[in-house]
Every structure is written in C-alpha cells, then in structure tokens.
C-alpha positions, -999 to +999 in steps of 0.1 A: +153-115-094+143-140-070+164-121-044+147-091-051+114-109-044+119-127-015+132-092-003+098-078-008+080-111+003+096-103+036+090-065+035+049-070+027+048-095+056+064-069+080+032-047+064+009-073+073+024-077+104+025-039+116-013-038+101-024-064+122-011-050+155-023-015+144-059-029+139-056-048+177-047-013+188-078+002+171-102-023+187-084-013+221-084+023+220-122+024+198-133-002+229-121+025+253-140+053+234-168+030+242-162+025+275-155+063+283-188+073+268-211+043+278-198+037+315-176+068+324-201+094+308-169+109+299-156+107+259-119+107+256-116+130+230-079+121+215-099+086+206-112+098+174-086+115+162-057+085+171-088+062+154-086+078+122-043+079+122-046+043+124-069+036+099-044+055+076-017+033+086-040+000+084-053+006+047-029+026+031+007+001+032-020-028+029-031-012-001+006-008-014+006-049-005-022-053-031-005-039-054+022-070-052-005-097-042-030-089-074-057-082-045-059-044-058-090-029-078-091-037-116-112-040-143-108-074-161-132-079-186-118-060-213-083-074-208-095-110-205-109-106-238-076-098-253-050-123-269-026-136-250+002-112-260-023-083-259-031-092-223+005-094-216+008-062-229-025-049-208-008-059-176+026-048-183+015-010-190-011-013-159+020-026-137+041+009-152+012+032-148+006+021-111+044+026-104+040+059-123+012+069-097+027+053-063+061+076-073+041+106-077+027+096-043+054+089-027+066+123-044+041+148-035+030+134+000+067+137+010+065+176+009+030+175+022+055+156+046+081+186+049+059+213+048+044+201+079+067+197+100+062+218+132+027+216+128+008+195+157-025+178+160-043+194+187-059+165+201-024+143+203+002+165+205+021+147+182+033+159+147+012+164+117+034+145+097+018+114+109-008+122+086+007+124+057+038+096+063+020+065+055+008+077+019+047+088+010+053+052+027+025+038+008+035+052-027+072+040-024+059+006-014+032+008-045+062+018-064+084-008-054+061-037-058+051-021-093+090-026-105+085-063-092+057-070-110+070-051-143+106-075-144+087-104-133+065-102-168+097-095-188+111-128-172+081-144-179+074-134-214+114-142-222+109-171-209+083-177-229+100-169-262+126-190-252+102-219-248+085-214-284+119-214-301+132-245-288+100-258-295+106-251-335 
C-alpha cells in the first residue's frame, strides 16, 4: 500500500506540475490577447479558444488531485454528527461513489474521445479531442485516487480493530 501511494504522490505532483505551467501559459497567451486588442487594435482570435483548452486542462486533473488531497466539495455536517464507525462508514461509501462517477467519466468522455476524432477546432487547427481528453484523464485519475482512498480506510479501520483487541 504505501508503494501504491507514493506512486500516486508522485503522479498528483506531475498534475500540479503540468497545471502550474499551463496556468503561466494562460497568463502569456490571455496577456497577448490583451496586447493584440489594446496596442495592436488587432484581436488574435485563436486566444479565446486556446484560453478556454487550458482552463480544461488546469481545473479538471487538479480537480481529480482533490479528490486524493480531501480539498474536493463535501458536505460535512451530517457526517460529523455521526459515530465514529458511522462516519467511517460515511467516508468509505463517499470514497466508492466518487470512484463509481470518475470511471463513468473516464468511460463516457473516452468515446466522446473516439467519436471525435477527425474533427478540428476551427480556430486551432488542432483536434477536437483536446476537448474532451482531460475529462477521460480526469475521471481515471478521480478513479484512481478514489481506490486509494477506499484501501487506505480498510487499512485504517483494520488497524484499528487490531488495536482494540490487544487492548482487551
């Protein structure tokens, strides 16, 4: 197990990583939108378009990142009022459903993926798959880091038991 995480440790830094240079190549290019419509009177038009690819790219593997980090949406207050064991049991099912979804993600996006192949984006002349690719990336990374979180609370409840039964 603690291969396995260090494994993914490694692979959400790379996400990080890739995010953060994407989002310095968003301030470039959105700085040159500026620049072309402010001081060249003339608004590169593949700008928008390119903006709005990264911004996919940015949010959607960070997202997947969340997902292993805890940093994702959730609601606490009706799981913090559970029992400890009902708690447990809150997270474990939340950690399986959020798999369940990132699979179908990853599922459904890739033929979104396949059926558009061929297909380019006007503006960029590059494929149309680019638009789709980071949520099939994105739902095999939330899927991924689900099954992380899932074996780590077995290990930690077993651990647990173990605990209370030497304790008797």
């Amino acid at each position: 197990m603690a291969a396995f995480s260090r494994l993914l440790d490694i692979l959400a830094r790379i996400v990080i990583l890739l995010a953060s240079v994407a989002m310095v190549l968003l301030v470039v290019i959105t700085g040159w939108m500026v620049f072309g419509r402010y001081v060249l009177n003339d608004t590169p038009t593949w700008v928008e378009r390119a903006a709005t690819l990264i911004v996919i790219a940015i949010v959607l593997p960070v997202a997947a990142v969340g997902v292993r980090e805890r940093f994702h949406l959730s609601v606490l207050g009706f799981r913090d009022a559970l029992p400890a064991r009902g708690r447990w049991l809150a997270e474990l099912v939340s950690d399986i459903v959020v798999g369940l979804f990132g699979l179908a993600m990853a599922w459904w996006s890739l033929e979104l993926v396949q059926t558009s192949q061929g297909i380019r984006i006007p503006l960029l002349g590059i494929g149309m798959i680019w638009t789709y690719l980071p949520l099939t990336l994105c739902g095999a990374l939330i899927a991924l880091f689900s099954v992380e979180q899932v074996l780590l609370a077995l290990q930690h409840r077993h651990t647990e038991q173990h605990a209370a039964l030497s304790l008797e």
